[in-house]
C-alpha positions in Angstrom: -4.2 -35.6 30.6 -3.1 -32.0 29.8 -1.8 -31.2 26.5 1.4 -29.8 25.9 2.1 -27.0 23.3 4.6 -29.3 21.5 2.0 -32.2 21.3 -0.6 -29.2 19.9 1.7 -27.9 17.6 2.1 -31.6 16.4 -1.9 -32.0 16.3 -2.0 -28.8 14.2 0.0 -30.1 11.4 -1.1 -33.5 11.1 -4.6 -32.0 11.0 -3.8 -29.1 8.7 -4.9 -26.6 11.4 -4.2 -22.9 12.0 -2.9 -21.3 15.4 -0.3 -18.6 16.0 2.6 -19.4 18.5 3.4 -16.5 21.1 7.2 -16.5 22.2 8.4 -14.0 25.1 11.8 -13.1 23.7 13.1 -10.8 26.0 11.8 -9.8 29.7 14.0 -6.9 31.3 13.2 -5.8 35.2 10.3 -7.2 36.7 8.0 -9.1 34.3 5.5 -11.9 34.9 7.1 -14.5 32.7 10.5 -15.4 31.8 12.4 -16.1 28.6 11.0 -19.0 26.5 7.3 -18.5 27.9 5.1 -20.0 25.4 1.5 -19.5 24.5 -0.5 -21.3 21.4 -3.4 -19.4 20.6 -6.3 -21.3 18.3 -8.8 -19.4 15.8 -12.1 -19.8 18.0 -10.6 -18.3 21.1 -9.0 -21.3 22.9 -5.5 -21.4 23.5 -2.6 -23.3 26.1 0.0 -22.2 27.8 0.6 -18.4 29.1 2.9 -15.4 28.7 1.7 -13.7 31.5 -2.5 -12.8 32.3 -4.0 -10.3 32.8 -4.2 -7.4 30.2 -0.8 -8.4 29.3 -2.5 -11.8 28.2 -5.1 -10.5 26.5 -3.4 -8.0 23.5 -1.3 -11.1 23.1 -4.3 -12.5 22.3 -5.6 -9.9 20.1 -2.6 -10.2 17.9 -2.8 -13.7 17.4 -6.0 -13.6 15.6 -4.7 -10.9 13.6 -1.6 -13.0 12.8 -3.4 -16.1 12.2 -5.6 -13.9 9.8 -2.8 -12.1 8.0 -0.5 -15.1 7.8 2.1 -12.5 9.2 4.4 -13.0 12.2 5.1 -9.8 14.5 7.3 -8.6 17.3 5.6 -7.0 20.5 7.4 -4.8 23.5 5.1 -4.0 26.3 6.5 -1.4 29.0 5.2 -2.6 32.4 5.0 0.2 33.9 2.0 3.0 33.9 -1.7 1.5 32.8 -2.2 5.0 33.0 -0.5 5.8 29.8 -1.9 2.7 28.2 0.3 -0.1 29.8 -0.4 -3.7 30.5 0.6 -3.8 33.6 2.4 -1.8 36.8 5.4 -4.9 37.4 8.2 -2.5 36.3 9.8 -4.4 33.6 9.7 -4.6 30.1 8.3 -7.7 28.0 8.9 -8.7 24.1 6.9 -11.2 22.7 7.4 -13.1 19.0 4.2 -13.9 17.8 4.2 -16.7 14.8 1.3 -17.6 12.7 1.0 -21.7 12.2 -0.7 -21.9 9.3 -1.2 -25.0 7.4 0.3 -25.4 3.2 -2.1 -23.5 1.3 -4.9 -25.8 -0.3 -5.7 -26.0 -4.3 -9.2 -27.3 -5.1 -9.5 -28.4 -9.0 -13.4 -28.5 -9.4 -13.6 -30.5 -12.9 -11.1 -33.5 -13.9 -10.9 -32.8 -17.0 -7.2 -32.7 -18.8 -6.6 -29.1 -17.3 -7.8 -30.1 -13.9 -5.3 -33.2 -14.1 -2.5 -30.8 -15.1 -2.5 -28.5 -12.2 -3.1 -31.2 -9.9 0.3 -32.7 -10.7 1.5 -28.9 -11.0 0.1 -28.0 -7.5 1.6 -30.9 -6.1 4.6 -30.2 -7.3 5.0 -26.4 -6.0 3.8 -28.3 -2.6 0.0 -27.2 -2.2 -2.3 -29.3 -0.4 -4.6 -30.7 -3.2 -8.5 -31.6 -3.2 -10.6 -32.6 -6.8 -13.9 -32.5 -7.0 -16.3 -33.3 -10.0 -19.9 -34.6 -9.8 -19.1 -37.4 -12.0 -17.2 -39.9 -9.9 -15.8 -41.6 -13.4 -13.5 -37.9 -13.6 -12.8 -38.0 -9.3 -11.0 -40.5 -8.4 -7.1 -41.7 -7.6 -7.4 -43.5 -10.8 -9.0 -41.3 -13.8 -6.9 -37.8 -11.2 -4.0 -39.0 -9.6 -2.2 -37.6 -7.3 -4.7 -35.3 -4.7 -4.9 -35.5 -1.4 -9.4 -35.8 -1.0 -11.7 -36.3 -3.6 -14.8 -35.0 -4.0 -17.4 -36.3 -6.3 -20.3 -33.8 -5.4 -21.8 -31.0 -7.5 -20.2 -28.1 -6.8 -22.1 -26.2 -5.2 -22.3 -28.8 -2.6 -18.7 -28.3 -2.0 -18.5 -25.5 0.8 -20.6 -27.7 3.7 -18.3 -30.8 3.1 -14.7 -29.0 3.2 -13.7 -26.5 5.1 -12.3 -23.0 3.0 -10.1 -20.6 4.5 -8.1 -17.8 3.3 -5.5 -20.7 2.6 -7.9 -22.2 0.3 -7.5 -22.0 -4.0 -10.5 -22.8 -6.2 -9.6 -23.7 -9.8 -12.9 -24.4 -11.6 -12.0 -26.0 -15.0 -15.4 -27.6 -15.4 -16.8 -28.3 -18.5 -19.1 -25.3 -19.3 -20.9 -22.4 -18.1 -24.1 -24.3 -17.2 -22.2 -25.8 -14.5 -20.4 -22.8 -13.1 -23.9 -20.5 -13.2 -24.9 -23.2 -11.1 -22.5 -24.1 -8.8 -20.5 -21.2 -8.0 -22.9 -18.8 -6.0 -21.9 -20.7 -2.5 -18.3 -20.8 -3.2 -18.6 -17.0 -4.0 -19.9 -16.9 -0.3 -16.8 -18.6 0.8 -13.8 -17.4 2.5 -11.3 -18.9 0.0 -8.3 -16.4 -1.2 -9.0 -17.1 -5.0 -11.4 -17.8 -7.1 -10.7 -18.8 -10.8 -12.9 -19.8 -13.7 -11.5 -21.4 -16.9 -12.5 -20.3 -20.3 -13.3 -18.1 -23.0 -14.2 -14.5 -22.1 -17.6 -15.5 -23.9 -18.2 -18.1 -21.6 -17.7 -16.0 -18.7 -19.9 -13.3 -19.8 -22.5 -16.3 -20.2 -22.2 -16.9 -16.8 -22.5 -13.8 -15.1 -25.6 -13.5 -16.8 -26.9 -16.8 -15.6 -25.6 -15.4 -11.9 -27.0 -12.0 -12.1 -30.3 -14.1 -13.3 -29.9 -16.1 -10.0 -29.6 -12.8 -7.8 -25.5 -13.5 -7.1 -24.4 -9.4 -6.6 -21.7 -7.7 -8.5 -19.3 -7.9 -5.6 -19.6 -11.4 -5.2 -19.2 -11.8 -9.1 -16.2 -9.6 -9.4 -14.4 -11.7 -7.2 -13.9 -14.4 -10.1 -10.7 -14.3 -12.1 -11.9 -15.4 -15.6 -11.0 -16.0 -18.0 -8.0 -17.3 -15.1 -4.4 -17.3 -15.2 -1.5 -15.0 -16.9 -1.1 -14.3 -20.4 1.3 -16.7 -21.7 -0.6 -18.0 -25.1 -1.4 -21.2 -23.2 -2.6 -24.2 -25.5 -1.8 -27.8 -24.0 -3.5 -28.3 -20.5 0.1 -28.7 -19.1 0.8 -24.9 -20.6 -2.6 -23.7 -19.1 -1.7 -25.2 -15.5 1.2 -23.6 -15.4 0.2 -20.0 -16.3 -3.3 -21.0 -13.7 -0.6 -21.4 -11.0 1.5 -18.6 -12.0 -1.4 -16.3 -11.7 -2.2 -17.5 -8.1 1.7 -17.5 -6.6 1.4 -14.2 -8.3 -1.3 -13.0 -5.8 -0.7 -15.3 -3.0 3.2 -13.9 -2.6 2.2 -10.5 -4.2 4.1 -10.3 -7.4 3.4 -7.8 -10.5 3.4 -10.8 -13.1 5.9 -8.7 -15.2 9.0 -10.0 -16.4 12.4 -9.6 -14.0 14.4 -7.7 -16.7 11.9 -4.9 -16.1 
């Protein structure tokens, strides 16, 4: 049974999947599809629906994956006309085509369930993140001991990238329970696609750590992708304080704020 785009589009979100929807918005003279012609392209190359073929078809394409990369929807017009001057096509007409990135709510992975870890789950949750908590003892990942997340994960952490999937969507909030732990764990999540990666602690502790990874042959570009200590400047104490300037920080570079106050 074929698939329709409405049915995919209801796949992607039950599964938390990415795709970007391609719309022909306007079509003047001759053009190969009308009005309302849909086309869902997917991240690996396979997509339903059309908006037209040919070459046509294929920068469509092209923008898609660069939408579904950049999370950022755009507005074609293609001039069917002269391929000699570089157009897709020799129909006459003119084509516009609205092409929307489906991307799935961003994910937040607490790795440590401590008390700071439980605050910005319920924080996360709150501001409407997917949530995932993972801890290598199973007593401090659980529904129980963390409520609230969507997945539990009680591995070590550096087993974390082969068992869930991390995408530019993806938040790591590491509020473990020393440095031993991060020097250990964090090398494969550096290798990770994820958007952010944040360390709790003391500046001390972190410095700890990147000696430990420089000792374990990590590279200073994978290393200065950690934000540690994480979070704004807020004089934080309480974990609930702390979760709240952790997630500030990260809305902060996720939207692309300045972190300074509105008055200025």
């Amino acid at each position: 049974m074929t698939i329709t785009i409405y049915q995919a589009l209801a796949d992607l979100q039950a599964n938390n999947e990415s795709a970007a929807l391609c719309t022909v918005t306007k079509s003047e003279g001759s053009t190969p599809r009308h009005v309302g012609s849909k086309m869902l392209v997917y991240p690996d190359g396979k997509f339903i629906g059309t908006v037209g073929g040919g070459d046509l078809e294929h920068r469509v394409l092209d923008e898609a994956w660069m939408a579904i990369s950049d999370g950022k929807p755009r507005t074609i017009t293609y001039n069917l006309v002269n391929p000699k001057r570089g157009d897709p096509g020799v129909c006459g007409g003119t084509v516009e085509v609205f092409v929307e990135p489906i991307l799935p709510p961003a994910l937040i992975v607490i790795i440590g369930g401590g008390h700071v870890g439980k605050a910005v789950v319920h924080l996360a949750k709150w501001l409407g993140f997917r949530v995932a908590v993972s801890d290598d003892r199973a007593e401090f990942c659980n529904s129980e001991s963390v409520p609230g997340a969507d997945a539990y994960y009680p591995i070590p952490m550096a087993e974390l990238p082969s068992q869930l999937k991390m995408t530019r969507q993806t938040f790591l909030v590491v509020t473990s329970r020393g440095s031993g732990v991060d020097a250990a764990g964090l090398p494969p999540l550096l290798e990770s696609k994820a958007a952010y990666v944040g360390v709790i602690g003391s500046k001390r502790r972190w410095l700890t750590t990147v000696k430990a990874l420089k000792e374990k042959g990590v590279s200073d570009e994978l290393i200065a992708r950690v934000h540690s200590p994480m979070g704004l400047e807020l004089n934080a104490e309480t974990p609930e304080e702390i979760a709240v300037s952790i997630m500030a920080e990260i809305l902060m570079l996720r939207d692309k704020g300045t972190g300074k106050m509105m008055k200025d």
